[in-house]
gemmi code that builds the backbone of each chain (N, CA, C; Angstrom):
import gemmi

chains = {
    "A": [
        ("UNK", (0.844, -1.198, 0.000), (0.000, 0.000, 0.000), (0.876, 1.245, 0.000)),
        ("UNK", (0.447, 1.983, -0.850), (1.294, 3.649, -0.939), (0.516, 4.507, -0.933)),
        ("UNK", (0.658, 5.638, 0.056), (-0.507, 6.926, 0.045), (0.257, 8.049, -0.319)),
        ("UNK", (-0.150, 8.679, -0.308), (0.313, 10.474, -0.764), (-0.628, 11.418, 0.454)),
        ("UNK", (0.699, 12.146, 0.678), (-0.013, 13.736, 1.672), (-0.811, 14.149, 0.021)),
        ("UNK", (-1.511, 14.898, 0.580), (-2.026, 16.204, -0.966), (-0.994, 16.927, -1.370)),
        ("UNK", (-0.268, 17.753, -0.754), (0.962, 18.488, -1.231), (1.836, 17.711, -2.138)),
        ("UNK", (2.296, 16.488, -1.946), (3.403, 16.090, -3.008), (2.700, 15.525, -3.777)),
        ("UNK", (1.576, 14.863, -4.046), (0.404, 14.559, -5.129), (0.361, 15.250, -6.392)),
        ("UNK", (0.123, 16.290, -5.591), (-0.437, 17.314, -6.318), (0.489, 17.858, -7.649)),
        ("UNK", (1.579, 18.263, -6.327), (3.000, 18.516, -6.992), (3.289, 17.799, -8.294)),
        ("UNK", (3.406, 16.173, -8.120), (3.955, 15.333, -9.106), (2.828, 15.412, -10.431)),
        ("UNK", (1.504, 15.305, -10.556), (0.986, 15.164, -11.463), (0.822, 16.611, -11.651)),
        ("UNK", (0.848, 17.760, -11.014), (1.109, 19.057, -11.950), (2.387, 18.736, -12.611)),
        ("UNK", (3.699, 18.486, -12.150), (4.638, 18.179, -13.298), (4.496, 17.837, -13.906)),
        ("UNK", (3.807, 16.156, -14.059), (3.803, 15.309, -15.723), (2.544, 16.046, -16.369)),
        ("UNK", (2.013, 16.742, -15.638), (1.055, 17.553, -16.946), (1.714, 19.318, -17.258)),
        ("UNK", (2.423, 19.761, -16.595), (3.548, 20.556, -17.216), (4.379, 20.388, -18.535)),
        ("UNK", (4.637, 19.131, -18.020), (5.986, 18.475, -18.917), (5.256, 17.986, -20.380)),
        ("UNK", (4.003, 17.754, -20.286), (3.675, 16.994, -21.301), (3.776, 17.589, -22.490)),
        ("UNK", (4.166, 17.087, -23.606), (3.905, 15.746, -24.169), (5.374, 14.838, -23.758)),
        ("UNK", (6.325, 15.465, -22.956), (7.907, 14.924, -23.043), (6.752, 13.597, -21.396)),
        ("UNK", (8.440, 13.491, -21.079), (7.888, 12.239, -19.605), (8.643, 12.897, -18.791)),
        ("UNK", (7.730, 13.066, -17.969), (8.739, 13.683, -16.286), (9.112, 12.628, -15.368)),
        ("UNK", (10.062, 12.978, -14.871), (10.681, 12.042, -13.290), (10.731, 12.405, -12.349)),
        ("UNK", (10.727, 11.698, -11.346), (11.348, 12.618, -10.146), (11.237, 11.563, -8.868)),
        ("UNK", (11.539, 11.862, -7.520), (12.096, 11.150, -6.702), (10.433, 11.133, -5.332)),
        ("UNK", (10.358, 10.036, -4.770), (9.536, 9.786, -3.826), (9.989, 9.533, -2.756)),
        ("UNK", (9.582, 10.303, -1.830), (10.600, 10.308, 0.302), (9.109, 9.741, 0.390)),
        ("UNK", (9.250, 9.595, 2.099), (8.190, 9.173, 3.188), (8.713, 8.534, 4.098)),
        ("UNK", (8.043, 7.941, 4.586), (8.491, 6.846, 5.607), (7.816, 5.142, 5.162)),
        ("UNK", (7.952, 4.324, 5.547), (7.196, 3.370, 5.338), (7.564, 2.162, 6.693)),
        ("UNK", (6.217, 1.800, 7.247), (6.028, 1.398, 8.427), (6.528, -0.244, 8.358)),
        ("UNK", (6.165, -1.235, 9.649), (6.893, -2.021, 9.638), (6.200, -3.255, 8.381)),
        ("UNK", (5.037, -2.753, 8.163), (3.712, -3.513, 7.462), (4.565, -3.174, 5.991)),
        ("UNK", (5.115, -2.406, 5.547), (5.579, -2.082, 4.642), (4.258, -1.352, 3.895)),
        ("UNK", (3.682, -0.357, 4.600), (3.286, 0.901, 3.936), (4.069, 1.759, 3.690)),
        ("UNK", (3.425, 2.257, 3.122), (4.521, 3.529, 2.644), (3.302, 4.637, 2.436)),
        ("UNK", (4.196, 5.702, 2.919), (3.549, 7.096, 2.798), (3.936, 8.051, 2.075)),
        ("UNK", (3.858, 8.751, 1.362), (5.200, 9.700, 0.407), (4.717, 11.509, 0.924)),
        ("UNK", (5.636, 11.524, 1.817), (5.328, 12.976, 2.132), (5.952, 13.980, 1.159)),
        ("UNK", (6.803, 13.944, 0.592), (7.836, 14.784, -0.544), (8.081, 14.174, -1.458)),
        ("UNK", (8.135, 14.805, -2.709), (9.051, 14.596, -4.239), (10.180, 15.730, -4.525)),
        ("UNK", (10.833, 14.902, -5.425), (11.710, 15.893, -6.046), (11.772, 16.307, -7.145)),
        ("UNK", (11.546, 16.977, -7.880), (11.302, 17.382, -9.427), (12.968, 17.159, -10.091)),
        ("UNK", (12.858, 16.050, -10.949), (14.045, 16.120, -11.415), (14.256, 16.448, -12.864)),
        ("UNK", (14.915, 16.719, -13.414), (15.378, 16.948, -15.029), (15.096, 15.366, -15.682)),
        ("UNK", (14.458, 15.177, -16.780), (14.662, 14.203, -17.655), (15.758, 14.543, -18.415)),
        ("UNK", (16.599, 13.611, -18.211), (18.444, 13.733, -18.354), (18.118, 13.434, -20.011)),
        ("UNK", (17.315, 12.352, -20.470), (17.629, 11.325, -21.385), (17.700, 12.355, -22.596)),
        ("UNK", (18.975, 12.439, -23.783), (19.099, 12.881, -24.340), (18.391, 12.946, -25.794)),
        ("UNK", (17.726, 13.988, -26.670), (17.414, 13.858, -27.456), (15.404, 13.925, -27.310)),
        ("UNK", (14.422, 13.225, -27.566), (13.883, 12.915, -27.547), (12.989, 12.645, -26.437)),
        ("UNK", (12.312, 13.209, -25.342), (11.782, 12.626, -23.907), (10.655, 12.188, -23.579)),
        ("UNK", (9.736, 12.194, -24.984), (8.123, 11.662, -25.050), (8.078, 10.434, -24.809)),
        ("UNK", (8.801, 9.465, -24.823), (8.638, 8.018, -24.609), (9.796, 7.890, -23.905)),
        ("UNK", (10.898, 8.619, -23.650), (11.697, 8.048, -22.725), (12.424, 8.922, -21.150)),
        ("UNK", (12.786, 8.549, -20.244), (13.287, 9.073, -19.310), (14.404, 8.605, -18.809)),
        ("UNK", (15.428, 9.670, -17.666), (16.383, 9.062, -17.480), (16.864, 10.166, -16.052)),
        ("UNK", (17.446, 9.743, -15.057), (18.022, 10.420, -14.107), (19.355, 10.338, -14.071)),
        ("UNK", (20.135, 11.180, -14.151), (21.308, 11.425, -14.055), (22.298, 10.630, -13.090)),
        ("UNK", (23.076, 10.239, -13.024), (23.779, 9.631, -11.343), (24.151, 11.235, -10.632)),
        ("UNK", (24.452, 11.899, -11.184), (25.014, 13.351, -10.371), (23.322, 13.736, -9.325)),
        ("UNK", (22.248, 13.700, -10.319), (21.129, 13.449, -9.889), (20.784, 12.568, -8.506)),
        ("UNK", (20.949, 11.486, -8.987), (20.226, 10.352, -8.329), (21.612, 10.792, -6.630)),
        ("UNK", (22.586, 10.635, -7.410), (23.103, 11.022, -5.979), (23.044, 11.821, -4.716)),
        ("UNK", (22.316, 13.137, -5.424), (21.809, 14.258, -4.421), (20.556, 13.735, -4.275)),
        ("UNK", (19.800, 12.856, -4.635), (18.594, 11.912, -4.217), (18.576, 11.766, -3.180)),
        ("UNK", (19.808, 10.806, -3.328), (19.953, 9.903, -1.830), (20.605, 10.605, -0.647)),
        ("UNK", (21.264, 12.121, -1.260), (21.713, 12.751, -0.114), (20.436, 13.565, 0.367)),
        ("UNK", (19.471, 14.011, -0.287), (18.470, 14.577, 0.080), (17.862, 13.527, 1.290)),
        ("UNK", (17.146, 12.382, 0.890), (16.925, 11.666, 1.715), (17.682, 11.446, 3.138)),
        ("UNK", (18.834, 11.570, 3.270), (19.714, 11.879, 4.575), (19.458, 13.083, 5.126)),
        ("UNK", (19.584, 13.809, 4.372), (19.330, 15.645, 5.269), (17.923, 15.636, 5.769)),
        ("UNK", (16.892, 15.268, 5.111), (15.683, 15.439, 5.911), (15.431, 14.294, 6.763)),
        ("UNK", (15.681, 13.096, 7.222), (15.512, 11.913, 7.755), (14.399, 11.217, 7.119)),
        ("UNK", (14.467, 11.189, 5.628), (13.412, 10.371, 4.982), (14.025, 8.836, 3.931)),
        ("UNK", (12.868, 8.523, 4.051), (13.277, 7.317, 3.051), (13.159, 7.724, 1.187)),
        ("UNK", (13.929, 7.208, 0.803), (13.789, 7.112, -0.883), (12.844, 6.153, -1.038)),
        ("UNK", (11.911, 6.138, -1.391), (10.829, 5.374, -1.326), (10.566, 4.949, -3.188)),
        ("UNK", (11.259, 5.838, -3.500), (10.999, 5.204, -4.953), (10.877, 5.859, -6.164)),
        ("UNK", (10.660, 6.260, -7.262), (10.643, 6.662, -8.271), (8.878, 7.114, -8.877)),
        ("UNK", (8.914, 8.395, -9.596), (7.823, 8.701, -10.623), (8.303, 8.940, -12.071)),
        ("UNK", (7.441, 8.278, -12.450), (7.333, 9.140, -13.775), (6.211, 9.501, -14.866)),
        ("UNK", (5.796, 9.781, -16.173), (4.638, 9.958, -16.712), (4.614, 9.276, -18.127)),
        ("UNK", (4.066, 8.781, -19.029), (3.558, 8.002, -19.928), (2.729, 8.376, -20.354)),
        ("UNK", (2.712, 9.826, -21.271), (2.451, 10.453, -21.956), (1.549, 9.643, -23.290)),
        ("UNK", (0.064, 9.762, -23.540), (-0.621, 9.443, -23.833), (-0.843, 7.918, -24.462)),
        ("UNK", (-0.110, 7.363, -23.008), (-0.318, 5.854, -23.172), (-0.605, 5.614, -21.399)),
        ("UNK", (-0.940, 4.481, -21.483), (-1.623, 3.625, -20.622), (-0.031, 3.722, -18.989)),
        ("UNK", (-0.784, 3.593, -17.566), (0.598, 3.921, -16.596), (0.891, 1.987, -16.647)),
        ("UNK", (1.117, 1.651, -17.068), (1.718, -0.387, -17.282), (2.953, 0.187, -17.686)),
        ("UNK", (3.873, -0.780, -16.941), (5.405, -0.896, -16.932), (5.683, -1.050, -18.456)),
        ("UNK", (6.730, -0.651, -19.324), (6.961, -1.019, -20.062), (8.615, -2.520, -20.163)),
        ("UNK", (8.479, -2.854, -20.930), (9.988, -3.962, -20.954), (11.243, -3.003, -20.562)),
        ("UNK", (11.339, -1.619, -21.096), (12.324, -0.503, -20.875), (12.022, -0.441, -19.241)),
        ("UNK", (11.093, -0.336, -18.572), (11.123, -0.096, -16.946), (11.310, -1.334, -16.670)),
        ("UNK", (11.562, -2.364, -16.875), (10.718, -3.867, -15.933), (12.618, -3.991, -16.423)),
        ("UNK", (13.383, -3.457, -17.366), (14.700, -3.784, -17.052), (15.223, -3.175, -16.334)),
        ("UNK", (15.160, -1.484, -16.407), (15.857, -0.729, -15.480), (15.849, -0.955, -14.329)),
        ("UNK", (14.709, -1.767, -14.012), (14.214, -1.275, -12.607), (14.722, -1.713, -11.262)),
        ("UNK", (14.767, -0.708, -10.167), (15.411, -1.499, -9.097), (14.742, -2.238, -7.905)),
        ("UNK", (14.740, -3.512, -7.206), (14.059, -3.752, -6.452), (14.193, -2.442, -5.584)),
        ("UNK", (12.818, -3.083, -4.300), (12.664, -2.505, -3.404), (11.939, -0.813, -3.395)),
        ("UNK", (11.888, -0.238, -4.907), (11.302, 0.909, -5.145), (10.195, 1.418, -5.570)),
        ("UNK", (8.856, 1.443, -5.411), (8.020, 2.131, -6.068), (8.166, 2.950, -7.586)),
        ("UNK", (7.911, 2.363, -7.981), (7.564, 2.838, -9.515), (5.644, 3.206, -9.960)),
        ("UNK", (6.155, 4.320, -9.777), (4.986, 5.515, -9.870), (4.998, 5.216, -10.729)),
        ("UNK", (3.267, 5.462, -11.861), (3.580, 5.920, -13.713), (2.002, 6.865, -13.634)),
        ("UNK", (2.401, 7.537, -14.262), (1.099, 9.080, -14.377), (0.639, 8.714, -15.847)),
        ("UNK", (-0.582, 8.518, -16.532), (-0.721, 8.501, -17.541), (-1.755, 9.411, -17.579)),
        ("UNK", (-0.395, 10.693, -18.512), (-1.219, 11.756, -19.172), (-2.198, 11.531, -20.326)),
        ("UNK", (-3.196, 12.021, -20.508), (-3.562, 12.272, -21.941), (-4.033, 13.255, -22.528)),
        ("UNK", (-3.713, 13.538, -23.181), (-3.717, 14.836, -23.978), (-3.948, 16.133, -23.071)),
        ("UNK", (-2.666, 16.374, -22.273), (-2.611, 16.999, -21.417), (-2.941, 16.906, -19.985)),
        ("UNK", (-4.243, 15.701, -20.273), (-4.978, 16.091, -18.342), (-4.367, 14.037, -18.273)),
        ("UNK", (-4.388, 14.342, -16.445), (-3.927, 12.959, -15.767), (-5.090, 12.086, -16.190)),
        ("UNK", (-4.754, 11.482, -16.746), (-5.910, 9.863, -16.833), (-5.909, 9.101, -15.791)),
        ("UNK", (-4.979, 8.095, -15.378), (-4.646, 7.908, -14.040), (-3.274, 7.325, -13.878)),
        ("UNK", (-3.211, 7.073, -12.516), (-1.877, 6.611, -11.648), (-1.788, 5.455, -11.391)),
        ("UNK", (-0.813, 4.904, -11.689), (-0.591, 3.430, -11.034), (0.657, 3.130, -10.678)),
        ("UNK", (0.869, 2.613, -9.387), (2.166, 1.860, -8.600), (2.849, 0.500, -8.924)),
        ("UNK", (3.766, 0.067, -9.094), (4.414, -0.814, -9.399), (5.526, -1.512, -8.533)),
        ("UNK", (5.907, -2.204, -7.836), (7.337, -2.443, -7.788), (7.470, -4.329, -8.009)),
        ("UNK", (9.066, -4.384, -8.359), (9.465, -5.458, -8.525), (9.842, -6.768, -7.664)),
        ("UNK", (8.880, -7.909, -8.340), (9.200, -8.955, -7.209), (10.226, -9.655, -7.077)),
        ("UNK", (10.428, -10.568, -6.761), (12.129, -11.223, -6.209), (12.298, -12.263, -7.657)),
        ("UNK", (11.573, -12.112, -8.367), (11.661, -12.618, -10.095), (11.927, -11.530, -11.227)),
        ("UNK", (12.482, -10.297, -10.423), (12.286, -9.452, -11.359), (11.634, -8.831, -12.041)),
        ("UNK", (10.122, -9.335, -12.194), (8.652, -8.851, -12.506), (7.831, -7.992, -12.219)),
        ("UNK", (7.566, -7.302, -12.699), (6.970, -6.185, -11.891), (5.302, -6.740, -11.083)),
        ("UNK", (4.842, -5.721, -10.086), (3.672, -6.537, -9.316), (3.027, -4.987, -9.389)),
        ("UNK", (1.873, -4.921, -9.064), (0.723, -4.203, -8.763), (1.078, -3.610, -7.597)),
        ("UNK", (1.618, -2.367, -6.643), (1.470, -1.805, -5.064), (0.368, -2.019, -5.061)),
        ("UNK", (-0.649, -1.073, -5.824), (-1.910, -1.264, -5.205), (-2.514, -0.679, -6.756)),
        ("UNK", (-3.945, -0.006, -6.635), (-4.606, 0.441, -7.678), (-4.968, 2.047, -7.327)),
        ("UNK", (-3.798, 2.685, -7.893), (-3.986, 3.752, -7.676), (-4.636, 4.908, -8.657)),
        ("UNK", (-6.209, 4.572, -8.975), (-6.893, 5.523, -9.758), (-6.590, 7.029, -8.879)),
        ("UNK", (-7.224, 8.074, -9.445), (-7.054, 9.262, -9.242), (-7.966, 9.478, -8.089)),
        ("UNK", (-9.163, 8.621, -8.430), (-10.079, 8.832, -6.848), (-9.694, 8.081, -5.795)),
        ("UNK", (-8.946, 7.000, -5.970), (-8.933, 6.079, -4.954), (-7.486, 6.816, -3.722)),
        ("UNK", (-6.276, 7.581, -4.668), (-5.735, 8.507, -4.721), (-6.433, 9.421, -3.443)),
        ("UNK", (-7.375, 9.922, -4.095), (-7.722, 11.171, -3.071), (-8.657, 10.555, -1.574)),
        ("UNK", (-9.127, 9.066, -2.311), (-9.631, 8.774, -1.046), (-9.262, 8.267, 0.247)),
        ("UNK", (-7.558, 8.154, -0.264), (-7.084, 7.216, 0.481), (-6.061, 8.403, 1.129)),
        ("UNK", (-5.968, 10.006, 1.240), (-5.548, 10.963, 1.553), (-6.344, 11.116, 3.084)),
    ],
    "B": [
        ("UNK", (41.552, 0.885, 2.394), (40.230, 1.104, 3.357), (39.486, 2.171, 2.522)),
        ("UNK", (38.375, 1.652, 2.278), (37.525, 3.292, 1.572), (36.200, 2.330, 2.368)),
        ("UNK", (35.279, 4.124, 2.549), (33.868, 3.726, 2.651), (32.521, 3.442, 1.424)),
        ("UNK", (32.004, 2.855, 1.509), (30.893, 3.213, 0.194), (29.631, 2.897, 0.617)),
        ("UNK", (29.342, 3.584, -0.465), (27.786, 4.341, 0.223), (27.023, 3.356, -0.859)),
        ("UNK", (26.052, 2.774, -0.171), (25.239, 1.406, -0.694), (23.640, 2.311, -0.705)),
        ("UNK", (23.557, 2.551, -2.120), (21.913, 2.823, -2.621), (20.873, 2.264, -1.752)),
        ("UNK", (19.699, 2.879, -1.723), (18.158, 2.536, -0.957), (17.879, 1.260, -1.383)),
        ("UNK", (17.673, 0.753, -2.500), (17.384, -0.362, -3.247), (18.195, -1.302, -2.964)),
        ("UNK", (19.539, -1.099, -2.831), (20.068, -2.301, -2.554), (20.474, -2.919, -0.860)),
        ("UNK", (20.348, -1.917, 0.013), (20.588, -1.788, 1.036), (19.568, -3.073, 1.751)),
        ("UNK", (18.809, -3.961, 1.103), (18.216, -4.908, 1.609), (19.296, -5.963, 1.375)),
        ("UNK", (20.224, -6.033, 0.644), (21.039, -6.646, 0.697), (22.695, -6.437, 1.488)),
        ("UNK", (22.613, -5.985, 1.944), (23.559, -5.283, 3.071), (23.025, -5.429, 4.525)),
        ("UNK", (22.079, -5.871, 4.635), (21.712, -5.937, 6.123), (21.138, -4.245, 6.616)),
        ("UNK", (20.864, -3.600, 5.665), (20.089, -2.673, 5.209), (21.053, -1.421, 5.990)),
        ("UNK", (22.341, -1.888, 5.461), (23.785, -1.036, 5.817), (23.657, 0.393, 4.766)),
        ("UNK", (24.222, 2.113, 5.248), (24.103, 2.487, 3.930), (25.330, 2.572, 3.617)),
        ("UNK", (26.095, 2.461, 4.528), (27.765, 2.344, 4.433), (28.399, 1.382, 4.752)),
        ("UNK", (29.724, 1.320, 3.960), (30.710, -0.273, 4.385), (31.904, 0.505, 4.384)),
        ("UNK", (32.373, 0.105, 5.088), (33.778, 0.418, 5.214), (34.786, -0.993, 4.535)),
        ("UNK", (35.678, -0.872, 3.486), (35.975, -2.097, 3.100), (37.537, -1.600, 2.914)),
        ("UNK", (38.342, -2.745, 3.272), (39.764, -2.522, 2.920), (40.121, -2.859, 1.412)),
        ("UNK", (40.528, -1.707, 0.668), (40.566, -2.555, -0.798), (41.545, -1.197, -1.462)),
        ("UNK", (42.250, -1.489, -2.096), (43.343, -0.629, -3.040), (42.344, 0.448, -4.188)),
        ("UNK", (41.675, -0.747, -5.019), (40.791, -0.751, -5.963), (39.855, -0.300, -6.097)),
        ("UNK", (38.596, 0.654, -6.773), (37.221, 0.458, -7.152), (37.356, -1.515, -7.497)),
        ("UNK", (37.750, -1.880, -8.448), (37.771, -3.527, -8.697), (37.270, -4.325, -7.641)),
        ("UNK", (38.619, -4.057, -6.426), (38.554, -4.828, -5.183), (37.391, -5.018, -4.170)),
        ("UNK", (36.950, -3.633, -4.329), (35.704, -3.014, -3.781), (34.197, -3.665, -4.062)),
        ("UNK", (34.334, -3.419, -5.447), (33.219, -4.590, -6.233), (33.271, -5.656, -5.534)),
        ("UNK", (34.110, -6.199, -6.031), (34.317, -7.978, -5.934), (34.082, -8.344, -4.316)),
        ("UNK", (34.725, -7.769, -3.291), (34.264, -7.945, -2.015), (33.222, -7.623, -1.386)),
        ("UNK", (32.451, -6.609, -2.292), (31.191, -6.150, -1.921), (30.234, -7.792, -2.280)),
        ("UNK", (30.499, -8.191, -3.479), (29.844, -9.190, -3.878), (30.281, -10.450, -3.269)),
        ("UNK", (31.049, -10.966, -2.629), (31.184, -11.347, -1.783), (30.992, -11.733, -0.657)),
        ("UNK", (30.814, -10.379, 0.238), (30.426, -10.108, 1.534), (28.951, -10.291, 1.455)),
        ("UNK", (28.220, -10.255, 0.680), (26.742, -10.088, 0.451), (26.436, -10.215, -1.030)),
        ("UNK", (26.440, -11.974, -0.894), (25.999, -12.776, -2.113), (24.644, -12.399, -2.961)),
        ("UNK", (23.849, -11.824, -2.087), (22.519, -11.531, -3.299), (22.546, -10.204, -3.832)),
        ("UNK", (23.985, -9.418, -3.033), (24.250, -8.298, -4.191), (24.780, -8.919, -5.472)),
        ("UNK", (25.232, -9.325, -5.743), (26.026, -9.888, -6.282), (25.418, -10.052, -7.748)),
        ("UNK", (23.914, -10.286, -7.943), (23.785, -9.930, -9.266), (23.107, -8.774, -9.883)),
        ("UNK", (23.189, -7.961, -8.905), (22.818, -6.515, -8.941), (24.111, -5.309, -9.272)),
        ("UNK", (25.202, -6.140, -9.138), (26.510, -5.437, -9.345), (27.346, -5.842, -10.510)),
        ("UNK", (27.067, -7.051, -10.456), (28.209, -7.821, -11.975), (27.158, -8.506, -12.402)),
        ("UNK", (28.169, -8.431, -13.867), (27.035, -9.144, -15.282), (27.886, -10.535, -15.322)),
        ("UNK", (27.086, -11.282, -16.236), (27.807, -12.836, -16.057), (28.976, -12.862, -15.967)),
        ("UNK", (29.925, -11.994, -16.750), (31.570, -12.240, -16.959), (32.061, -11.616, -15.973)),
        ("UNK", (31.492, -11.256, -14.362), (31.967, -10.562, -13.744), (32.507, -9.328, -13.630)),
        ("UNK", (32.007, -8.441, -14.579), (31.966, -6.641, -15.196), (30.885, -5.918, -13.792)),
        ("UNK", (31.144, -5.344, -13.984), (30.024, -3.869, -13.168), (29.113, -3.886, -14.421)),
        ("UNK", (27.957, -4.451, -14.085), (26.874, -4.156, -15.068), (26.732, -2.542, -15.676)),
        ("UNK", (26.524, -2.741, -16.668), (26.113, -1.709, -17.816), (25.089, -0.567, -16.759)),
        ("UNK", (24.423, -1.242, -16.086), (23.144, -0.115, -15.205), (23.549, 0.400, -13.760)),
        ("UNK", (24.929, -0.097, -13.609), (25.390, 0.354, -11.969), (26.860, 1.314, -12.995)),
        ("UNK", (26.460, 2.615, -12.286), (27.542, 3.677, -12.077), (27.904, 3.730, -10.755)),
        ("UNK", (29.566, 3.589, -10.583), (30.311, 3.787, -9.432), (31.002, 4.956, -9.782)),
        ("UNK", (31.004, 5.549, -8.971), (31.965, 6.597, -8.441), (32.549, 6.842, -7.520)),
        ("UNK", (33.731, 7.179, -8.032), (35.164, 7.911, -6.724), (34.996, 9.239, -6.701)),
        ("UNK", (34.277, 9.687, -5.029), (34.162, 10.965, -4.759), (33.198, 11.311, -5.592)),
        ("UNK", (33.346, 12.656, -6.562), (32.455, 13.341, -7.548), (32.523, 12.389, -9.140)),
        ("UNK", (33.743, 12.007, -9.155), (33.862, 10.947, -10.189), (33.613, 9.769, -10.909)),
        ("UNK", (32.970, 9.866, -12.121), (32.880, 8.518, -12.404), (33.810, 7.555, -13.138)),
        ("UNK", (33.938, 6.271, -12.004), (35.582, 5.555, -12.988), (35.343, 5.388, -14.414)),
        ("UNK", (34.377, 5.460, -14.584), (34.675, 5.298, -16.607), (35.671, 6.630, -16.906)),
        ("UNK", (35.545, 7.560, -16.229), (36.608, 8.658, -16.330), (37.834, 8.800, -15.968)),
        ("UNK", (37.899, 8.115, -15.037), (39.093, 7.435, -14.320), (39.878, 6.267, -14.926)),
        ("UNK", (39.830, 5.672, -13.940), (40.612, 4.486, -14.669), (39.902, 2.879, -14.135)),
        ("UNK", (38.446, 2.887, -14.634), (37.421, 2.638, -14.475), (37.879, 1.391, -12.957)),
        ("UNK", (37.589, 0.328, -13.085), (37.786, -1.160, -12.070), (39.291, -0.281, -11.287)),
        ("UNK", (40.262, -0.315, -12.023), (41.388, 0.219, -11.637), (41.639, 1.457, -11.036)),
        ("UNK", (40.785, 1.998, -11.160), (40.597, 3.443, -9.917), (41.414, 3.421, -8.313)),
        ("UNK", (42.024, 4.181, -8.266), (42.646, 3.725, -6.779), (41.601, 4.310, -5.761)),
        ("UNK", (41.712, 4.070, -4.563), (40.951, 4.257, -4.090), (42.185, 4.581, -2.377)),
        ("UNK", (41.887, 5.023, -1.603), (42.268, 5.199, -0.116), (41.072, 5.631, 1.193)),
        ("UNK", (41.958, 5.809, 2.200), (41.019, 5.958, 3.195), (39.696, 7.164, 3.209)),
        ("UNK", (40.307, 8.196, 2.246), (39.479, 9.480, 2.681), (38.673, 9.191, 1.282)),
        ("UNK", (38.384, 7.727, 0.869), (37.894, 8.029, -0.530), (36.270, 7.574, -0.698)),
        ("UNK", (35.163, 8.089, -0.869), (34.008, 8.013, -0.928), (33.858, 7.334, -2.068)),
        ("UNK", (33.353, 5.772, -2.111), (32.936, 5.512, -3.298), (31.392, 5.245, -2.821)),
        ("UNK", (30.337, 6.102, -4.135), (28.912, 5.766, -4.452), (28.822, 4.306, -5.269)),
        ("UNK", (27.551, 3.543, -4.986), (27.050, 2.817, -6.462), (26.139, 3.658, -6.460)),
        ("UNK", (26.009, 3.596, -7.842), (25.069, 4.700, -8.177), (24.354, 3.736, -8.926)),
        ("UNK", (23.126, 3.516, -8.630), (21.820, 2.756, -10.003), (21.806, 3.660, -11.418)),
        ("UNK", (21.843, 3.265, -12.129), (20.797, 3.625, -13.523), (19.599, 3.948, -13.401)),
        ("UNK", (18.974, 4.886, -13.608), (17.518, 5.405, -13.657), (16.838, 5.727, -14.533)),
        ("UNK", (16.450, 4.735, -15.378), (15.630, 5.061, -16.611), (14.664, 4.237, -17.174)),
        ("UNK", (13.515, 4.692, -17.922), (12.596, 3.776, -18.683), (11.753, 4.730, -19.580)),
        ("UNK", (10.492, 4.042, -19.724), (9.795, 5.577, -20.470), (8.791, 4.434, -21.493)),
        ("UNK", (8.644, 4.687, -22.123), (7.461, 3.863, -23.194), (8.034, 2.524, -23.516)),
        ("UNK", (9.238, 3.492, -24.387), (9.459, 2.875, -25.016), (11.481, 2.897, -25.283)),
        ("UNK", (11.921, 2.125, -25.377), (13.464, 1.985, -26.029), (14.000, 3.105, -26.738)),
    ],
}
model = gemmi.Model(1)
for chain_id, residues in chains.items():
    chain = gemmi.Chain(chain_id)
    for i, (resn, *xyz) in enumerate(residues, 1):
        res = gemmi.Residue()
        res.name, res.seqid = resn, gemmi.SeqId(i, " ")
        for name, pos in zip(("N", "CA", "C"), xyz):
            atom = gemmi.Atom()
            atom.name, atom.element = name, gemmi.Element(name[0])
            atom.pos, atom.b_iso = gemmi.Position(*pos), 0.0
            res.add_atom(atom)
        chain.add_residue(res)
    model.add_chain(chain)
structure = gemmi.Structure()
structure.add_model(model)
structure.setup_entities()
């Protein structure tokens, strides 16, 4: 299970509908309890590094990802995981995420369409490498679960 | 002796350590004992032929050894090495 305060919610899908038609990224803090909830009180708005082209693809920098993880130290939060947006396609992992991807992280996906959020869905990877369902994160279920 | 700083993601494999302190000359040495010390890192760090996978960036200090003198990087006490993950996906390839 993964919830969102309203403030960093908000935040992240105003970005991927900023950003659109390119794909935005960015970083997920919180805490997450012993049940392995997770809460995401903060994001980080990061640069889509990936050169050239950013409508279908994304990428975080290591110079990036490194002040990630130092961010996460300065405030006493967890890196809880990754966002990004999927720009007028469906939020399902693609073979490009289900390789990158790292255990143990939340993989956010925002699926814009034609400008406005369609919806959200959570992801992370099981001990097969596969990606699994967090939970079903429509846009209402989202606010209901705030 | 260098310290290194072990990513969120992998830190379940560390005994959910974010630092190691490891005696090693090398970035190389460093690897290899990291994988070692904690066998289910181990395919999160090297590719079959025993390389630093294509998706893990290490760095010395601000540096990345592909700039350096990649495996062969020296390394000492005051020397900060990151793994750094790869972070990317998107639609499509």
């Amino acid at each position: 299970m993964i919830r969102f305060q309203p403030t960093p919610l908000d935040q992240m899908l105003g970005h991927a509908v900023q950003i659109f038609p390119d794909e935005c990224c960015g970083f997920l803090y919180g805490k997450e309890d012993e049940e392995g909830n997770r809460v995401v009180t903060e994001i980080l708005i990061v640069d889509n590094a990936k050169p050239g082209d950013k409508r279908r693809r994304f990428e975080i920098g290591p110079r990036d990802y490194m002040k990630g993880e130092q961010y996460a130290v300065e405030h006493d939060l967890t890196l809880l995981g990754i966002y990004h947006s999927h720009p007028n396609h469906p939020a399902i992992p693609s073979e490009h995420d289900r390789v990158a991807a790292q255990p143990y992280f939340s993989y956010i996906i925002i699926s814009v369409k034609d400008g406005i959020v369609d919806h959200v869905r959570s992801w992370r990877l099981n001990d097969q490498a596969q990606f699994d369902e967090e939970n079903t994160l429509t846009i209402q279920t989202i606010h209901q679960s705030i | 002796m260098a310290t290194v700083i072990i990513p969120t993601p992998l830190r379940k494999f560390t005994n959910q350590q974010a630092k190691v302190q490891i005696p090693a000359k090398t970035v190389g040495e460093i690897i290899q004992s990291l994988a070692t010390n904690f066998p289910d890192l181990k395919k999160h760090l090297l590719d079959e032929k025993g390389k630093i996978r294509s998706f893990v960036n290490v760095f010395a200090g601000e540096e990345d050894i592909r700039d350096l003198q990649e495996e062969n990087t020296l390394v000492n006490d005051a020397t900060l090495v990151s793994i750094v993950p790869a972070i990317a996906g998107g639609i499509s390839l």
